[in-house]
C-alpha positions as CSV (number, residue, x, y, z in Angstrom):
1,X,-5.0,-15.8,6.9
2,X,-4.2,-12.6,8.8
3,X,-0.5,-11.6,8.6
4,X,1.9,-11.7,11.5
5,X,2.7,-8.2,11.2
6,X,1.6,-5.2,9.7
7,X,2.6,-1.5,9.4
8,X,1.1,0.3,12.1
9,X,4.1,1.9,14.0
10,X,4.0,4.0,10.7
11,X,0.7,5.7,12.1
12,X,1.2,5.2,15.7
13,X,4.7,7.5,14.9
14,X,2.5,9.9,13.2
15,X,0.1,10.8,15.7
16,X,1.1,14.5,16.7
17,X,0.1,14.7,20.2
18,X,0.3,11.4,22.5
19,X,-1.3,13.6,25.7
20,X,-3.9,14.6,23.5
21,X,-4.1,10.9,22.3
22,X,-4.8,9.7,26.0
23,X,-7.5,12.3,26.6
24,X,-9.0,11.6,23.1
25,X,-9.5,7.6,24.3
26,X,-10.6,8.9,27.7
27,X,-13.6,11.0,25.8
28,X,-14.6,8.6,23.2
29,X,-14.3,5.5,25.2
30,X,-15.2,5.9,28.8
31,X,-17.5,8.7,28.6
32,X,-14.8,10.8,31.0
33,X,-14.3,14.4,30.4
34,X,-10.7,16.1,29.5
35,X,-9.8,19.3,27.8
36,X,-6.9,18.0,25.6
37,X,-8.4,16.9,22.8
38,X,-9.2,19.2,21.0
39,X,-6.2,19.6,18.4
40,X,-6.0,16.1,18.4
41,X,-10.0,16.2,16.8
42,X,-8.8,18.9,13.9
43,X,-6.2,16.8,12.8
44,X,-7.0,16.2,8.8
45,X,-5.7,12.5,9.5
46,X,-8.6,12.1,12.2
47,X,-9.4,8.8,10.8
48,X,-6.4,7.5,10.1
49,X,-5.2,8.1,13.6
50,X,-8.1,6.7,14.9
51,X,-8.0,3.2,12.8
52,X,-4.3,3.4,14.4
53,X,-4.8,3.6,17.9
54,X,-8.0,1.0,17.7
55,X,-5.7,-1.1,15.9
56,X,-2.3,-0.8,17.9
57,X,-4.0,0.6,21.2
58,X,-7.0,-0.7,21.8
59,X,-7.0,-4.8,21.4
60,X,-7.4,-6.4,24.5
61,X,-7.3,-10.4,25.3
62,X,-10.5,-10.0,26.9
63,X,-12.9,-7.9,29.2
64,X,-10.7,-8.3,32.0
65,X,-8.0,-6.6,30.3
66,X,-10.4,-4.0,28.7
67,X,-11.1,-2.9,32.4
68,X,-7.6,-3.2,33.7
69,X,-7.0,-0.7,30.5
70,X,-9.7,1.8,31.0
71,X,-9.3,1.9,34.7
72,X,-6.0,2.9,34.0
73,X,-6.1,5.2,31.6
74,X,-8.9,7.3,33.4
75,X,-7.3,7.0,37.0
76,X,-6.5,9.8,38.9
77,X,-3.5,8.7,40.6
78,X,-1.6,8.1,37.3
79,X,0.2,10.7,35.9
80,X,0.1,11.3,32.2
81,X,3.4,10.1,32.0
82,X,2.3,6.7,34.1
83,X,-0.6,6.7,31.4
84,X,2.5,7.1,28.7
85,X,3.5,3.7,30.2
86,X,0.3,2.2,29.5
87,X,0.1,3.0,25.8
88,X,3.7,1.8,25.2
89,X,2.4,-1.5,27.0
90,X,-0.8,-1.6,25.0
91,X,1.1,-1.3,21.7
92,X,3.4,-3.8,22.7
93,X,0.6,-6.2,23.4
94,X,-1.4,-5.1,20.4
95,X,1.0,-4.7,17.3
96,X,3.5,-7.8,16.8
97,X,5.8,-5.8,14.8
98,X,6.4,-2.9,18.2
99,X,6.2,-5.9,20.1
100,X,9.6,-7.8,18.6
101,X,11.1,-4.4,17.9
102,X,10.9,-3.5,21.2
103,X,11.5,-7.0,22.8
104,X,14.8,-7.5,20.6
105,X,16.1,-4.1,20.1
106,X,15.1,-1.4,23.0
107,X,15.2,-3.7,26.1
108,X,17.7,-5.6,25.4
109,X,19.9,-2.2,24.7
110,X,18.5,-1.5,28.3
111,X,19.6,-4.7,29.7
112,X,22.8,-4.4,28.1
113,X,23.2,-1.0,29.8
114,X,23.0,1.0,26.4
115,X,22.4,4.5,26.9
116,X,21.3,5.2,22.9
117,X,19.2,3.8,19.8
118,X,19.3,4.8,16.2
119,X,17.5,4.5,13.5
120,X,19.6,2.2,11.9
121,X,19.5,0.0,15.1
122,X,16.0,-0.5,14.5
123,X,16.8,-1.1,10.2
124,X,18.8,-3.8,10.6
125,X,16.7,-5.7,12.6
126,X,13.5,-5.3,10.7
127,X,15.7,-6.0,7.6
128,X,16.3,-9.5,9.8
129,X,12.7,-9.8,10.1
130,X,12.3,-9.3,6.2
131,X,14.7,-12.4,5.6
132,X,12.6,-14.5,7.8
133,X,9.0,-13.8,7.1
134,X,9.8,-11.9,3.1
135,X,6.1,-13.0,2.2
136,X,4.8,-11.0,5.3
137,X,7.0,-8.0,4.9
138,X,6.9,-7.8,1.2
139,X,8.0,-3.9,1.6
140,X,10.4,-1.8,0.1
141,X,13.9,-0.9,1.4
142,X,12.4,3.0,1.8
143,X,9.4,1.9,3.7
144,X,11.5,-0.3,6.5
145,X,13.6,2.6,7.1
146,X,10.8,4.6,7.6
147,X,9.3,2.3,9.9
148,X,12.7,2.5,11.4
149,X,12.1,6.3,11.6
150,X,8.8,6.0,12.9
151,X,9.7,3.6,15.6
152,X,12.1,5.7,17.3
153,X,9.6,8.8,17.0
154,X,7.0,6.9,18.6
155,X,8.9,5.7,21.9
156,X,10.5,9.4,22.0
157,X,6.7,10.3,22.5
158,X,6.2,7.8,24.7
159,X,8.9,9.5,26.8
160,X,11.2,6.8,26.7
161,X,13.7,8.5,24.0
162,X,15.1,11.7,23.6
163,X,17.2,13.7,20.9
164,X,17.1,13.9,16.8
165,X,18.9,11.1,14.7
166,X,20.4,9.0,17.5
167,X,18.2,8.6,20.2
168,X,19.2,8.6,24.0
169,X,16.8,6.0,25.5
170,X,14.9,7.4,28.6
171,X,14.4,5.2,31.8
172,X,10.7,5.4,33.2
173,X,10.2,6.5,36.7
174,X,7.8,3.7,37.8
175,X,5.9,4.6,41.1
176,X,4.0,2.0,42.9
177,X,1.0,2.9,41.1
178,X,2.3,2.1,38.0
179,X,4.2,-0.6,39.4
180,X,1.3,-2.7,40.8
181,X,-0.5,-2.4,37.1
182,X,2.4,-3.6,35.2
183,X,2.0,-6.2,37.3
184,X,-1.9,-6.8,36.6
185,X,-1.3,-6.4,33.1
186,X,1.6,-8.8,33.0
187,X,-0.8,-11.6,34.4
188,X,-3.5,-10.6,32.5
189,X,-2.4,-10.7,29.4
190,X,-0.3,-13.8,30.1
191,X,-1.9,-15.6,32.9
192,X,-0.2,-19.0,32.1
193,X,3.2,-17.1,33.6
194,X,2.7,-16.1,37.1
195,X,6.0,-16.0,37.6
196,X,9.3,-13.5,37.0
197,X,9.7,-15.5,33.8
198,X,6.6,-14.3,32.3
199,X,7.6,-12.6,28.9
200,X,6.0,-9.7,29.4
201,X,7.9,-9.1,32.6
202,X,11.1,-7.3,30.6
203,X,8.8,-4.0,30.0
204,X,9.1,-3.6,33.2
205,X,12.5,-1.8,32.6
206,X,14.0,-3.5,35.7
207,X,15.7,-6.6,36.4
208,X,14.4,-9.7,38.3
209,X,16.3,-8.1,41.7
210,X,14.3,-5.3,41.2
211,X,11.2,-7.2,40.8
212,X,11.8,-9.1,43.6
213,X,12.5,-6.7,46.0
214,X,9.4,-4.4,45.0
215,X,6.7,-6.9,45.2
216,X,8.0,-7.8,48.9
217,X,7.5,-3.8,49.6
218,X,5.3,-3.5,52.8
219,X,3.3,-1.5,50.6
220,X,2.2,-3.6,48.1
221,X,1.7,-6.7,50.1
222,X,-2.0,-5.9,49.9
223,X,-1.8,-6.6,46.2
224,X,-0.6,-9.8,45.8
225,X,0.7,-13.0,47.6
226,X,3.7,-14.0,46.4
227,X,5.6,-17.5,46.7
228,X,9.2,-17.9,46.7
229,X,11.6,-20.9,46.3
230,X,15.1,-20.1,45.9
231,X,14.6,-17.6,42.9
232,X,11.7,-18.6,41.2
233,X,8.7,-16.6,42.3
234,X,5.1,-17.1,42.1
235,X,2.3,-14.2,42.2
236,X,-1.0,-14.4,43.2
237,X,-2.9,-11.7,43.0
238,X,-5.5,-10.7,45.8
239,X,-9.5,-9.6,44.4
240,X,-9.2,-5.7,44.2
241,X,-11.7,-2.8,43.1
């Protein structure tokens, strides 16, 4: 049976270069051209980094996702720090262990109006995790810390951290670009949700307010229909390109 979680964040954190990352998947998996690469490629852990990032990157429900994914990553009207956004959602959707990490410790610091993480933070609640599933994580103290370490590195280079042992967390600047994917995504990776509640809606580092008031933009309206009764909101989104 496949285990629940696994270790890695440990080579997601270890990836040198998450702009060279990007234009590495762009090369090798949409046949696009980029000249970033290329000191990503020399790295002596090529492999390794690779079996990472097809591990925690690129898993996909199904082909509709796939698409959503590579259309992203590729597109011209994200910047590299909107494409950022879409590896830190990938990697939520793709590796359980970011996923709860994430879910229980970074946004709910940023719903509770924290303005830092540290590595001990992130500890304690993998050490919780170990008390709950001890035949899945079945590792030493030394190696949670360092997935600990390895967490915080790895949303630093995501640009949503900043700074050395305690970490000030970074809010995203989400354009309507980005916006209207999150919202794709959301629904395709969860499409029994089509409403606020969905649980892949608190990545979205914005409350349901917020949420509410950007899908009604005139803007956007040709994205989605969207239903509303008293608070609850339902989304619909329209055929697009």
């Amino acid at each position: 049976m496949a285990l629940k979680y696994n270790s890695g964040i440990n080579i997601m954190g270890s990836i040198p270069d998450y702009s060279s990352m990007i234009d590495y998947i762009i090369e090798e998996y949409t046949g696009g051209s980029s000249n970033g690469s290329f000191k990503f490629r020399t790295s002596k852990s090529l492999k390794r980094f690779i079996a990472g990032i097809e591990d925690s990157v690129l898993s996909f429900k199904d082909d509709e996702h796939k698409k959503l994914f590579f259309d992203g990553i590729s597109s011209i009207d994200l910047s590299t720090n909107d494409k950022l956004m879409l590896i830190f959602w990938q990697m939520i959707y793709a590796n359980t262990l970011f996923h709860d990490i994430s879910s229980e410790v970074l946004m709910k610091a940023v719903y509770q109006g924290r303005s830092t993480l540290s590595q001990d933070d992130i500890y304690s609640y993998i050490r919780h995790l170990k008390d709950e599933y001890p035949d899945e994580l079945n590792w030493s103290e030394a190696t949670l810390k360092i997935i600990g370490s390895k967490y915080l590195t790895a949303i630093k280079k995501l640009g949503l951290a900043d700074g050395s042992l305690r970490k000030e967390i970074r809010y995203p600047l989400i354009g309507d670009a980005l916006f209207v994917y999150f919202i794709r995504w959301c629904l395709c990776v969860y499409p029994t949700d089509r409403s606020l509640n969905n649980p892949y809606m608190v990545f979205g580092f914005c409350d349901h307010t917020t949420l509410i008031s950007r899908l009604k933009k005139i803007d956007l309206i040709q994205y989605w229909d969207i239903t509303q009764i008293g608070n609850d909101i339902t989304i619909d989104l329209k055929p697009y390109e």
